[in-house]
Every structure is written in structure tokens, then in C-alpha cells.
N, C-alpha and C positions, 0 to 999 in steps of 0.2 A: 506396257506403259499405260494404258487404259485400265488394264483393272487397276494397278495404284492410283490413279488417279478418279475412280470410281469408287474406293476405298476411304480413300481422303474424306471425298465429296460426304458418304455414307457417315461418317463416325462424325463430323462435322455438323451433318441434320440432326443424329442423335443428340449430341451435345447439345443442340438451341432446341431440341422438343425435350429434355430433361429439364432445363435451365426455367422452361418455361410451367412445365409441370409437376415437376418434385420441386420445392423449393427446399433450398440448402438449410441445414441448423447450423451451419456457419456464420449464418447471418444476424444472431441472436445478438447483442451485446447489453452487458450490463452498463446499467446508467446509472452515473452517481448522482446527487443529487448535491446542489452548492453545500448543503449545510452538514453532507458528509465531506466533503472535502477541508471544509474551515475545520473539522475535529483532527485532520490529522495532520495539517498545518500550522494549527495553532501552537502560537510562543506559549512556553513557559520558562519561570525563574527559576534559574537554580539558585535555594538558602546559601549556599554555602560561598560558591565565589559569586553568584551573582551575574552568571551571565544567561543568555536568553537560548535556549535551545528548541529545536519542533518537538513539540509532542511524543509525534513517532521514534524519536531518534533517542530518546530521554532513558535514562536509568527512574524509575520507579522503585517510592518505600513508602512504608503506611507507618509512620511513625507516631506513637502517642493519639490513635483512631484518623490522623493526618494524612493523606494522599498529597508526598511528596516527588517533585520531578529533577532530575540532576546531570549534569552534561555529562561525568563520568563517575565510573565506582571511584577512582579516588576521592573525590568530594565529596560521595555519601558514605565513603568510608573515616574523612577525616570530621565529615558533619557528626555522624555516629558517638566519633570519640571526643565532640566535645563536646554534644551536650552529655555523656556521660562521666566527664571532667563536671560540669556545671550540679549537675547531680547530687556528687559526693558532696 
């Protein structure tokens, strides 16, 4: 019962003389900063039905040198065919 309990004690010391001398790379964390956050937050319109989507979430097309954003492929697929209706 003493040596478990002499055991204990032991791996216990070890653990708070590591904690205090190796410090962890656990402990690293990346920081965003506000003005990355707002870019992947930020609304955009979609041409087509006109609703508001995030950024992150958006279908993306570079139409006519245009960086356009779209709630789904259907819409930048039905936007596609009309202005290529409009075109003709």
C-alpha cells in the first residue's frame, strides 16, 4: 500500500516539475484578428434571387472580369442562362 501510494506521490511531483519546466506547444493558439472575422462573415448578394448569404457559405463565379457570390448553383446556373438569353 505504501509503495502505491509513494507512486502516486512520485508521478504527481513529476507532472508539476514538467508543467512548470517544459512548457506545453498546446498552448499556442492562433488569433484571429476582428477584421479577419468580418471577411468571412460578411453578407453578400445574390444577382439572381437577391438574397443575402455569408461569404463563406456562397457559391462564387467571375463572370464578365465580375466576382460574383450566389446562395446556390441553382441560381448561378439560372443567372448563367439568362444573361446568355440576354446576349442573343
Amino acid at each position: 500500500m505504501r509503495f502505491i501510494f509513494l507512486l502516486i506521490l512520485l508521478y504527481l511531483l513529476y507532472r508539476f516539475i514538467r508543467v512548470l519546466f517544459y512548457p506545453s506547444t498546446k498552448r499556442n493558439i492562433d488569433i484571429i484578428t476582428p477584421n479577419e472575422r468580418l471577411d468571412e462573415d460578411e453578407m453578400v448578394k445574390d444577382p439572381y434571387c437577391e438574397t443575402y448569404v455569408p461569404i463563406r457559405n456562397s457559391y462564387s463565379a467571375n463572370i464578365n472580369g465580375e466576382s460574383l457570390y450566389f446562395c446556390s448553383t441553382e441560381c448561378l446556373e439560372k443567372y448563367k442562362q439568362e444573361k446568355a438569353q440576354i446576349s442573343k
